[in-house]
C-alpha positions in Angstrom: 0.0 0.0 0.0 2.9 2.5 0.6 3.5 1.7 -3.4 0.2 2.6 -4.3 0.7 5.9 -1.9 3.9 6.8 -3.7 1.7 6.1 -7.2 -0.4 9.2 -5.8 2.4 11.2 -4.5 3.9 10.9 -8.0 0.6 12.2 -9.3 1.3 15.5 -7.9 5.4 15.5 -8.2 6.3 19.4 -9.7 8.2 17.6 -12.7 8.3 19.5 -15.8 7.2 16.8 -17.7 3.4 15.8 -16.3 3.3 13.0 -18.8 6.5 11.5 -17.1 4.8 12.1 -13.8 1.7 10.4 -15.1 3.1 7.1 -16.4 5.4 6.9 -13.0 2.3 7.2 -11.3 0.2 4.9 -13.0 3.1 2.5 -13.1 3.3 3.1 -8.9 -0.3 2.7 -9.0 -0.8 -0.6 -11.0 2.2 -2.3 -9.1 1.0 -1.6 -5.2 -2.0 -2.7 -6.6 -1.2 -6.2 -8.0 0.9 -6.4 -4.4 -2.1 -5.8 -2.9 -5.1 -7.6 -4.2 -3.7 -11.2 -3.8 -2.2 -10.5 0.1 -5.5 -9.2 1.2 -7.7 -12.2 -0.4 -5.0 -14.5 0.7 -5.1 -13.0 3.9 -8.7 -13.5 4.2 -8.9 -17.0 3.0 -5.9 -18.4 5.0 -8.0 -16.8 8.6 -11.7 -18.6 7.6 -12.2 -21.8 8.4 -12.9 -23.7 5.4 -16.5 -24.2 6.1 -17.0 -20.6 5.8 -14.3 -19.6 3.7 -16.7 -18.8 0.6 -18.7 -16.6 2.6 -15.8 -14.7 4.2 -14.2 -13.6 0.6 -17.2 -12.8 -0.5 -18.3 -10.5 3.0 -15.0 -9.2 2.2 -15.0 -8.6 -1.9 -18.9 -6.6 -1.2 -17.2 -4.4 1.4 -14.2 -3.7 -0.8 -16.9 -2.9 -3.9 -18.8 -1.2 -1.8 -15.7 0.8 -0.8 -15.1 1.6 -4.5 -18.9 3.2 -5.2 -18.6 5.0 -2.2 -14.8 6.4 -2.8 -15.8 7.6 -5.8 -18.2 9.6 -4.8 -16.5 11.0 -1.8 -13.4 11.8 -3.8 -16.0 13.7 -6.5 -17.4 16.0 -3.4 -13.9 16.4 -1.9 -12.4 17.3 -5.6 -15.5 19.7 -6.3 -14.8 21.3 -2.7 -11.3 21.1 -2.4 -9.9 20.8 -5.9 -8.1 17.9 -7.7 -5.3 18.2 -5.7 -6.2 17.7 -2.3 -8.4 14.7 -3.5 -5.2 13.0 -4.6 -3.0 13.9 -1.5 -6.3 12.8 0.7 -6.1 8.9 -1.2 -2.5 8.8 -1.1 -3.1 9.8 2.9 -5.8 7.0 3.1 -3.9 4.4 0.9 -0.7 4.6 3.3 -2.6 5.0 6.8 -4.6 2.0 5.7 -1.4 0.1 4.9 0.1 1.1 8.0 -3.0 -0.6 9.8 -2.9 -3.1 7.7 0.8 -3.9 8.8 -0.1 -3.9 12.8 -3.2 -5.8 12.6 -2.6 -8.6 9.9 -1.2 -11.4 11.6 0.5 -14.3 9.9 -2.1 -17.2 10.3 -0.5 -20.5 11.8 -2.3 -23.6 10.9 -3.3 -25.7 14.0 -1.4 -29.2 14.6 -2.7 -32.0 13.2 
């Protein structure tokens, strides 16, 4: 997640070339998000037992959707309030503080002995 926050700090990097700082940042972007996607579902699947494995991903994929719909339309009010700017340096904040949660509270899940 601290990829996908640098994606969005290079969103807003003074380069002189905003195309440069563009790609870099859709690069960031797209890389902290392929990091991302499998750890969390992985994450998920390896704490659910498997008789309620199914329902835990998908409990977990409806919140995450659910997260997109409502992101967007937070991050349209904020950008129509705020301006573009402060929309982007308000996901990058999220993005990382939810990483850094992310880091304290997910535990590596140890099988029990059989």
């Amino acid at each position: 997640m601290a990829v996908q926050a640098g994606g969005f700090v290079l969103a807003l990097a003074p380069l002189e070339r905003p195309l440069l700082a563009g790609i870099l940042s859709a690069v960031f972007l797209g890389l902290g998000t392929a990091m991302v996607y499998p750890a969390l579902i992985a994450s998920v699947s390896d704490h659910a037992h498997p008789t309620w494995r199914a329902n835990a991903l998908g409990t977990y994929r409806f919140w995450r959707d659910i997260g997109y719909a409502v992101g967007t339309l937070v991050a349209g009010v904020l950008a129509d309030a705020l301006g573009l700017n402060a929309t982007v340096i308000a996901a990058a904040v999220l993005t990382g503080a939810s990483g850094l949660l992310a880091a304290r509270w997910i535990t590596e899940h140890q099988p029990a002995a059989r």
